[in-house]
Kinemage of the C-alpha trace (Angstrom):
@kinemage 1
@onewidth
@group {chain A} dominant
@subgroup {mainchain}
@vectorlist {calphas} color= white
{ca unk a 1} P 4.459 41.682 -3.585
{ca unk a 2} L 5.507 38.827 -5.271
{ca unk a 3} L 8.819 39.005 -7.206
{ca unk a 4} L 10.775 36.360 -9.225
{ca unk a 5} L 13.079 33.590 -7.530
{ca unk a 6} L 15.515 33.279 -10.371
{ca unk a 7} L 15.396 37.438 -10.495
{ca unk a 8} L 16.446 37.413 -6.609
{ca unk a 9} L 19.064 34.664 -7.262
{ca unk a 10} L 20.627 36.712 -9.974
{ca unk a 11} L 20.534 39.911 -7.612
{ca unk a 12} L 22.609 38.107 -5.030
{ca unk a 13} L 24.646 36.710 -7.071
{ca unk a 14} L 25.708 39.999 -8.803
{ca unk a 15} L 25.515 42.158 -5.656
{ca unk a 16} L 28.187 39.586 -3.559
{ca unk a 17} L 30.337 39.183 -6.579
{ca unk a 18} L 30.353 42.694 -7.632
{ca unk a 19} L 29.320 41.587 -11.180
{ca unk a 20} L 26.820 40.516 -13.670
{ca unk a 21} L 29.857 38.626 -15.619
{ca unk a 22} L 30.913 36.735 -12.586
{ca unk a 23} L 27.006 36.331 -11.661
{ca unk a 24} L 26.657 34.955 -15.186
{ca unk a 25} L 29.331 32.388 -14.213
{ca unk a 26} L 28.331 31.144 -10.756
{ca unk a 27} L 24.481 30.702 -12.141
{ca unk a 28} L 25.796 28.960 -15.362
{ca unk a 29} L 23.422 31.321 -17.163
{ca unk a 30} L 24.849 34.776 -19.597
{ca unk a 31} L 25.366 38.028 -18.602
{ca unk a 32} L 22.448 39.053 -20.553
{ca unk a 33} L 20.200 36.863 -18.734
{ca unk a 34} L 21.397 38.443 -15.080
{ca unk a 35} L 21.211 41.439 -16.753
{ca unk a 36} L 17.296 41.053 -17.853
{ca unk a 37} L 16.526 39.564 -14.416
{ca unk a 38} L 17.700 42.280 -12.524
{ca unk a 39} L 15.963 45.011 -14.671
{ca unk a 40} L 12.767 43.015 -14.392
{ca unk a 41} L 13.248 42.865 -10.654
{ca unk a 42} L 14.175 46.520 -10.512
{ca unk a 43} L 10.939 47.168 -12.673
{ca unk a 44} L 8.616 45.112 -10.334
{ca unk a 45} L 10.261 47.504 -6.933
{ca unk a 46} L 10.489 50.574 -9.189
{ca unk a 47} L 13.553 51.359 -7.878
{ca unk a 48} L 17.337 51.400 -9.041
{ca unk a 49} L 19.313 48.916 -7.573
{ca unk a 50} L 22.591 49.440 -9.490
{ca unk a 51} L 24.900 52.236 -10.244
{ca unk a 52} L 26.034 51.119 -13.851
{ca unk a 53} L 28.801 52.603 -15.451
{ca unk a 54} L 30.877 51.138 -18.472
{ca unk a 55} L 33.374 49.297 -16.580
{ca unk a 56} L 31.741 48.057 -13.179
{ca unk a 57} L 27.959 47.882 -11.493
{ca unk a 58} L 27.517 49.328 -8.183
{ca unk a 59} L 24.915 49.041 -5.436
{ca unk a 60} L 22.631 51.735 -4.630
{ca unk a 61} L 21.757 52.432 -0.879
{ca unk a 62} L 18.454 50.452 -1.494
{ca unk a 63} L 20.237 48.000 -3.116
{ca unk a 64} L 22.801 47.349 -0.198
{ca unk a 65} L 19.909 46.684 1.897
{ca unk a 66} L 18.393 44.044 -0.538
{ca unk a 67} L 21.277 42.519 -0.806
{ca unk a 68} L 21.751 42.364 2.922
{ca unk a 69} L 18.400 40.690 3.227
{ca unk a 70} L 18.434 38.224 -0.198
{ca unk a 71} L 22.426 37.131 1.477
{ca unk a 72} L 20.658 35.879 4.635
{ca unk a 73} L 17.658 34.389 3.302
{ca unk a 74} L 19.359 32.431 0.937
{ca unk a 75} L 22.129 31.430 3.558
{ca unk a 76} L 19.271 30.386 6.171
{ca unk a 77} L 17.613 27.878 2.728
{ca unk a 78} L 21.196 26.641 1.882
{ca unk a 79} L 21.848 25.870 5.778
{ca unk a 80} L 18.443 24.238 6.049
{ca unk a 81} L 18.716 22.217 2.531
{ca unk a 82} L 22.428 21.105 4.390
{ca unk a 83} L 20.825 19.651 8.064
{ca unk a 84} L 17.826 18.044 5.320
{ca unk a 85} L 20.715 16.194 3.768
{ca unk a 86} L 22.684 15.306 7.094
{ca unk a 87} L 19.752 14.083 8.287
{ca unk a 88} L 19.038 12.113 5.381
{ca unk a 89} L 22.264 10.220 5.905
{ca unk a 90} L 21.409 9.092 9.319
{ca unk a 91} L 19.687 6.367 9.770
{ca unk a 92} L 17.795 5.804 13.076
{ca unk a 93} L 16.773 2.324 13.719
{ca unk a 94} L 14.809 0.819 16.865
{ca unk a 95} L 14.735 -3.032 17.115
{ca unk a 96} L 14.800 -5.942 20.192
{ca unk a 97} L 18.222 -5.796 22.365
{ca unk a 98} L 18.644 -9.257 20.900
{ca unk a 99} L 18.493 -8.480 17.169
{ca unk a 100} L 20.325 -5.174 17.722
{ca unk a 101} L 23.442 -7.428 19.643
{ca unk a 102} L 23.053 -10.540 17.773
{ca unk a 103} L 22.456 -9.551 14.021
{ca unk a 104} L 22.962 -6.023 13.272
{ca unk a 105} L 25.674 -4.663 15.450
{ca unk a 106} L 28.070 -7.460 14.651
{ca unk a 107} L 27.255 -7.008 10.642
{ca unk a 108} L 27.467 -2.602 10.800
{ca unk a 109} L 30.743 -2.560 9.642
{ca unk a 110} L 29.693 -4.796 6.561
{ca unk a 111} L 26.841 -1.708 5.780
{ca unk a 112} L 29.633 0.748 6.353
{ca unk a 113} L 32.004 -1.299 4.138
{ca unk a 114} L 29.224 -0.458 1.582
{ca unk a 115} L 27.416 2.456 1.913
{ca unk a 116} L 30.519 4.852 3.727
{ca unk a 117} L 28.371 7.799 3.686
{ca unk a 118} L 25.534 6.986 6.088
{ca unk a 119} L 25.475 6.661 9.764
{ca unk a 120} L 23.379 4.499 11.496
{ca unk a 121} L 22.142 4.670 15.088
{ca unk a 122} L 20.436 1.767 16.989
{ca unk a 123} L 18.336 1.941 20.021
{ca unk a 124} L 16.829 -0.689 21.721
{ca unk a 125} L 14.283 -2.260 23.984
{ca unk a 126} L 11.076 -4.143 24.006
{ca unk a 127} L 8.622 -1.234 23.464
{ca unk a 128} L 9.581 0.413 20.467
{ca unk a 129} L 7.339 3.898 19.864
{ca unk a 130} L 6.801 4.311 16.290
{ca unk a 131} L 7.250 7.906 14.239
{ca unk a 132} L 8.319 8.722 11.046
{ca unk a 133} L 12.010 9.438 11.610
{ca unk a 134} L 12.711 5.791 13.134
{ca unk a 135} L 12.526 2.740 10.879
{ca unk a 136} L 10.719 0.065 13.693
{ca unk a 137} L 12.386 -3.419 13.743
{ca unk a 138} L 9.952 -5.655 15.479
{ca unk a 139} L 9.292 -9.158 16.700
{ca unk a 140} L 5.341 -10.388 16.074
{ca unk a 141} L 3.284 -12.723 15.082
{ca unk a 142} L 3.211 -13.380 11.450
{ca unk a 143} L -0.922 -13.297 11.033
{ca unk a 144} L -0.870 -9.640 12.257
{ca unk a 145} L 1.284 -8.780 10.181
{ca unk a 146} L 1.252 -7.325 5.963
{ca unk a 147} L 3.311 -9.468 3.823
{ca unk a 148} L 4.872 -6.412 2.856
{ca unk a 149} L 6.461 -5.390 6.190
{ca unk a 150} L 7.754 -8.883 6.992
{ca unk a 151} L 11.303 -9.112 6.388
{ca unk a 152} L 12.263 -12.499 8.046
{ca unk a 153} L 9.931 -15.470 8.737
{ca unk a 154} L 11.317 -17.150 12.429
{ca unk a 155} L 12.588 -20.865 12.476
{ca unk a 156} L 14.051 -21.961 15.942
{ca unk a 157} L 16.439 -25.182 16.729
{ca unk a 158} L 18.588 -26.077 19.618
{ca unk a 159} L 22.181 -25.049 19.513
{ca unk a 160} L 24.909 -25.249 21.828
{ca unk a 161} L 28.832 -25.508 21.812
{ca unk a 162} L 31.092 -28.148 20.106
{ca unk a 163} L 31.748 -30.006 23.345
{ca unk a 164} L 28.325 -29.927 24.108
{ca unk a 165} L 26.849 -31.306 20.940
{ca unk a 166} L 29.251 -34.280 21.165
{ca unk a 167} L 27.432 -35.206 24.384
{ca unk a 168} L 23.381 -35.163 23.118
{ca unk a 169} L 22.941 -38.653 22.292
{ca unk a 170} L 24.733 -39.491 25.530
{ca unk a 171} L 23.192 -36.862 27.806
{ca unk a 172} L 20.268 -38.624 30.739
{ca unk a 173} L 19.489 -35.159 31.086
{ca unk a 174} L 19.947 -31.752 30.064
{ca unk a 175} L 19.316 -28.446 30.648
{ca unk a 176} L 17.667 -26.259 27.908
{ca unk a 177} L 17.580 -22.530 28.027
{ca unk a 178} L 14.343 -20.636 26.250
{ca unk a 179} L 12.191 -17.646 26.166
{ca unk a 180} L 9.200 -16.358 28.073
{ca unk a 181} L 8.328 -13.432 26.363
{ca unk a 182} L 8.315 -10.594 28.352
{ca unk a 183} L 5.764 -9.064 25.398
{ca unk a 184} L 3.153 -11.359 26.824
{ca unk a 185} L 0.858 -11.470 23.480
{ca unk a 186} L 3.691 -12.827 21.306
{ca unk a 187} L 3.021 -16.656 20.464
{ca unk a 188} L 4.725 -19.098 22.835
{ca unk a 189} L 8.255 -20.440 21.809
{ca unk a 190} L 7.507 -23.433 19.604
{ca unk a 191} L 9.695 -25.800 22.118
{ca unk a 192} L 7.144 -28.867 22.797
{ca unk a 193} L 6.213 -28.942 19.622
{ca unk a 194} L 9.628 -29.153 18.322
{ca unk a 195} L 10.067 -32.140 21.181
{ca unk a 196} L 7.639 -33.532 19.734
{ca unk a 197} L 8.749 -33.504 16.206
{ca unk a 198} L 11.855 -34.852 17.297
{ca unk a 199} L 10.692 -37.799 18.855
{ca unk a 200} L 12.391 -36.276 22.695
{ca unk a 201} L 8.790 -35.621 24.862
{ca unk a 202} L 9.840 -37.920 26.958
{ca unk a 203} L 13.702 -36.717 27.265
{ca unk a 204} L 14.408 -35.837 31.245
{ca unk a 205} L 14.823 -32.018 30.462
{ca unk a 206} L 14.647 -29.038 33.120
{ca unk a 207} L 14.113 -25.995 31.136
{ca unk a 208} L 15.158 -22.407 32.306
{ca unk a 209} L 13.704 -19.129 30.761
{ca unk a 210} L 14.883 -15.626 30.053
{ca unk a 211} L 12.816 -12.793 28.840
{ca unk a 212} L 15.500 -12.070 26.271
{ca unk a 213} L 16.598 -15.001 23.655
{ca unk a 214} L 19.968 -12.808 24.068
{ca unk a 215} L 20.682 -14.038 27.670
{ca unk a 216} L 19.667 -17.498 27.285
{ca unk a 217} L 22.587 -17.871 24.373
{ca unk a 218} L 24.763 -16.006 26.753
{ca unk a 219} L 24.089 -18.713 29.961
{ca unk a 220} L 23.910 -21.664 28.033
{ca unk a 221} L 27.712 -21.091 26.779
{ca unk a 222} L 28.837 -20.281 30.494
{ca unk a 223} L 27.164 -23.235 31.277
{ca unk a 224} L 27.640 -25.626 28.472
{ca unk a 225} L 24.318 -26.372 28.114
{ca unk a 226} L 21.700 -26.240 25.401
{ca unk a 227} L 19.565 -23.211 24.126
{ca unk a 228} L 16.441 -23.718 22.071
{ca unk a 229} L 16.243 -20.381 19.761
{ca unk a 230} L 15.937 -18.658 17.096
{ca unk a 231} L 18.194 -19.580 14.080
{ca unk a 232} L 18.088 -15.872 12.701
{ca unk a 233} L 19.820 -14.858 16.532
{ca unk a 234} L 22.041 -17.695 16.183
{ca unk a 235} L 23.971 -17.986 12.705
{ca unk a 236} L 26.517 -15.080 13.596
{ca unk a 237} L 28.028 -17.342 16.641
{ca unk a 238} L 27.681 -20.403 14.449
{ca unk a 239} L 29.191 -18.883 11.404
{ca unk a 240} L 32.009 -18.007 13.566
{ca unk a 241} L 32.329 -21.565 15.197
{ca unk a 242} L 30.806 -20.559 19.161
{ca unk a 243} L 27.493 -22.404 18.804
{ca unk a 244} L 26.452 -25.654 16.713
{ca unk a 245} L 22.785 -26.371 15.398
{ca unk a 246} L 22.262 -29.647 16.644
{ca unk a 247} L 21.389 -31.864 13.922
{ca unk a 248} L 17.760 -32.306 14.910
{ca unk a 249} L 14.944 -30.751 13.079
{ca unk a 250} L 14.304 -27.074 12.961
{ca unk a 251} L 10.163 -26.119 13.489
{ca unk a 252} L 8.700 -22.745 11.969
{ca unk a 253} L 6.872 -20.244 14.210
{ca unk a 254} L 3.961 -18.027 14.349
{ca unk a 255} L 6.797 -15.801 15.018
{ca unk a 256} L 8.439 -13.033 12.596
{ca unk a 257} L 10.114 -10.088 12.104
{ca unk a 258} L 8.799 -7.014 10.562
{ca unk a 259} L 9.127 -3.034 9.982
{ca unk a 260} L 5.947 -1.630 10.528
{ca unk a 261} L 4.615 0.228 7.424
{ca unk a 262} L 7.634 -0.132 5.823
{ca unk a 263} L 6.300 1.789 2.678
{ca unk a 264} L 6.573 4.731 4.815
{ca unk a 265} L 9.821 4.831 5.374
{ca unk a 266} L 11.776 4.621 2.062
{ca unk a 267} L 13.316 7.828 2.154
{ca unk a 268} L 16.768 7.227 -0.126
{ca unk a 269} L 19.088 5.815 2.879
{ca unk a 270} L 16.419 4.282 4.394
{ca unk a 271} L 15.581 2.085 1.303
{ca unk a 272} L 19.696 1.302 1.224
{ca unk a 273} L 19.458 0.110 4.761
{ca unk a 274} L 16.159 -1.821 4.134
{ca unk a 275} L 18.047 -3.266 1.187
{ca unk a 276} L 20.649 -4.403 3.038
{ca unk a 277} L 19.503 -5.625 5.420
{ca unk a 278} L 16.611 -8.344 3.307
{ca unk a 279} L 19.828 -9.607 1.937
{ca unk a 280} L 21.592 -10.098 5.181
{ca unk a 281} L 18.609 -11.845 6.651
{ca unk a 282} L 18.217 -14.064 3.391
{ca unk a 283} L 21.645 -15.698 3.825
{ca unk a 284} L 20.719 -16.483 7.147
């Protein structure tokens, strides 16, 4: 039997409260309007679900075990419609353990600063598996890729620290950290090519490689020696004085980052996140 929502609402309403006037209140609707609900609803049962008298409304047996079941059914929506908008709020993300360290942990309190109401939780790895709760931060090659997903286009330089730097055009021969990809179909790091640009093939240079751009940054400041990477990994410890781009000249990549279908994942704190984080990625 199908009966009316705003009829069942009003019945609640009335039967908790003990009142069509307060009903009328709490609904932002008259008493004559909780009044016509409920005798349509009563109509629809044929049965008597009030006791009314001039000066108060009381429940009838049947009534008391409406209201029993209309109390809990709209407690179990207004508990669900609550976990909806707490989940809403959080925002999972899954990206590379070197963007997570390197770019957004660093800049979450800046989002926070912002947006105080959201929560966001990172996980990371190289194999990132892709649903519709997670927004999916990747690393890839920019001709697989949909314009639309790609949210930063990869440059990569050689940095190192201040006393370092001061040493290049004096250095016989240096060390440079790198990447191997340990995602073997990504395109190679760019680094003959940029030794070429630079005029430096024929530098003495003994090159060491991580899997992770994250640990070759990390060795080449115990170290003091040079890292050839990404400037997008890079301009939080130069911003804050720890590395120096080398004045030589960056090279582009086949390399880029991207959130897969990103369409798909615009739900409201999403989009605020997404937002964000194009601009944060633009000034760098």
């Amino acid at each position: 039997m199908q009966v009316s929502l705003p009829a069942l609402k009003a019945f609640e309403s009335a039967a908790r409260l003990g009142s069509f006037k307060a009903a009328a209140a709490e609904l932002s609707i008259s008493p004559t309007a909780v009044s016509h609900h409920i005798n349509k609803l009563e109509q629809r049962l044929s049965v008597t679900l009030f006791m009314r008298t001039a000066r108060k409304v009381a429940l009838t047996e049947l009534g008391k075990e409406l209201a029993a079941a209309t109390s809990q059914g709209f407690q179990t929506i207004e508990t669900a419609i609550e976990k909806i908008a707490v989940k809403d709020k959080q925002i999972n993300v899954a990206t590379t353990s070197s963007f997570a360290a390197l770019v957004l942990i660093p800049a979450l309190q800046e989002f926070y600063t912002q947006y105080p109401e959201s929560n966001v939780n990172i996980t990371s790895g190289e194999s990132i598996e892709a649903n519709n709760f997670t927004l999916p931060i990747r690393l890839g090659e920019i001709d697989k890729q949909s314009s639309a997903d790609v949210i930063k286009l990869e440059q990569f330089n050689l940095f190192c620290s201040a006393h370092t730097a001061a040493q290049f055009n004096q250095t016989e021969q240096m060390t440079i950290y790198t990447t191997d990809w340990k995602n073997s179909s990504l395109p190679s790091v760019p680094l003959q090519a940029w030794l070429q640009l630079n005029g430096l093939q024929n530098k003495q240079i003994k090159v060491r490689r991580f899997d992770q751009e994250l640990f070759g940054i990390q060795q080449s400041l115990l170290e003091n020696a040079y890292v050839f990477c990404s400037r997008t990994l890079t301009q939080g410890y130069v911003k804050a004085g720890v590395l120096i781009e080398l004045n030589t000249q960056a090279i582009n990549s086949q390399l880029c980052y991207y959130i897969a279908n990103k369409e798909k994942h615009f739900s409201r704190h999403n989009f605020m996140f997404i937002e964000w984080l194009d601009k944060l990625l633009t000034e760098r």
